[in-house]
C-alpha positions in Angstrom: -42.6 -7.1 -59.7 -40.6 -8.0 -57.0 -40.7 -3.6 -55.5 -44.9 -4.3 -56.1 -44.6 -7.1 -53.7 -42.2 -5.5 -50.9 -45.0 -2.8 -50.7 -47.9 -4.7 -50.7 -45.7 -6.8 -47.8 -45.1 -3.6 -45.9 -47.9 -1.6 -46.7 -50.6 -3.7 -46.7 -52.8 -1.4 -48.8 -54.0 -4.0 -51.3 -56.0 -5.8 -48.5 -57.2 -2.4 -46.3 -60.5 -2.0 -47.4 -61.2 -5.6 -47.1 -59.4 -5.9 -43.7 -61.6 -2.9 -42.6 -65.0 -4.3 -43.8 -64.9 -7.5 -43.0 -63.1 -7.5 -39.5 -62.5 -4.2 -38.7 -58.6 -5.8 -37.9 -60.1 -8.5 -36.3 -60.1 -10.4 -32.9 -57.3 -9.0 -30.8 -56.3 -7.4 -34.2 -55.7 -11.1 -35.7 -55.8 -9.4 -39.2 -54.5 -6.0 -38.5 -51.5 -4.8 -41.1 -50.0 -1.5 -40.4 -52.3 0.9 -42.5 -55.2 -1.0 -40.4 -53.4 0.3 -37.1 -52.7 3.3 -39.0 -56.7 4.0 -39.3 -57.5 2.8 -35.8 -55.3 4.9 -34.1 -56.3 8.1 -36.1 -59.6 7.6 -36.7 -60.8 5.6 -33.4 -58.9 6.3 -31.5 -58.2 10.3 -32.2 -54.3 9.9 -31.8 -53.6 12.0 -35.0 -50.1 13.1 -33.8 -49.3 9.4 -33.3 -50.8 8.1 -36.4 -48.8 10.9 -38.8 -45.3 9.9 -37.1 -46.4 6.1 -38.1 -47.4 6.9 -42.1 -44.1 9.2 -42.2 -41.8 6.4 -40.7 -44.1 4.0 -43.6 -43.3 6.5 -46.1 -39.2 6.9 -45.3 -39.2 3.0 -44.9 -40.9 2.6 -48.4 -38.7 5.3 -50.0 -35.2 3.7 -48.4 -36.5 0.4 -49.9 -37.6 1.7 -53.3 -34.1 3.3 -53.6 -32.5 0.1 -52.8 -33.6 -1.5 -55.7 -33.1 1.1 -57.9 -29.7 0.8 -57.1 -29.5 -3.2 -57.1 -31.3 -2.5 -60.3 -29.1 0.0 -61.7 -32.3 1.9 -62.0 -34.1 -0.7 -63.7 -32.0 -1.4 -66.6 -31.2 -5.1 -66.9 -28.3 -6.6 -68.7 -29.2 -9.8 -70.8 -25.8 -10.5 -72.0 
């Protein structure tokens, strides 16, 4: 639960396609998570280059924190003694 909510808090993917519907990432990008500025800058704004460097540093970000609870999880396994 708590490794569902870290990515939803750094990923933002949960609330994309309603961010990108509804506001498009807003007024002076009021709304804008960082998949949202992900988009704009690939999509809008044709800075492909720019907008892979930002997923990979997403994806090594989310991976480095995934593996941090593993280990403060000892990989999941809880002791209820």
């Amino acid at each position: 639960m708590i490794m569902i909510s870290m990515v939803a808090a750094v990923a933002g993917s949960q609330a994309f396609d309603i961010i990108w519907v509804m506001t498009g990432g807003g007024p002076a990008n009021s709304t804008s998570v960082l998949i949202v500025y992900i988009y704009q800058q690939a999509f809008s704004f044709g800075a492909f280059g720019y907008a892979a460097a930002m997923a990979s540093i997403l994806v090594i970000s989310l991976m480095a924190m995934t593996g941090l609870m593993f280990l403060l999880t000892r990989g999941g396994r809880f002791s209820y003694e």
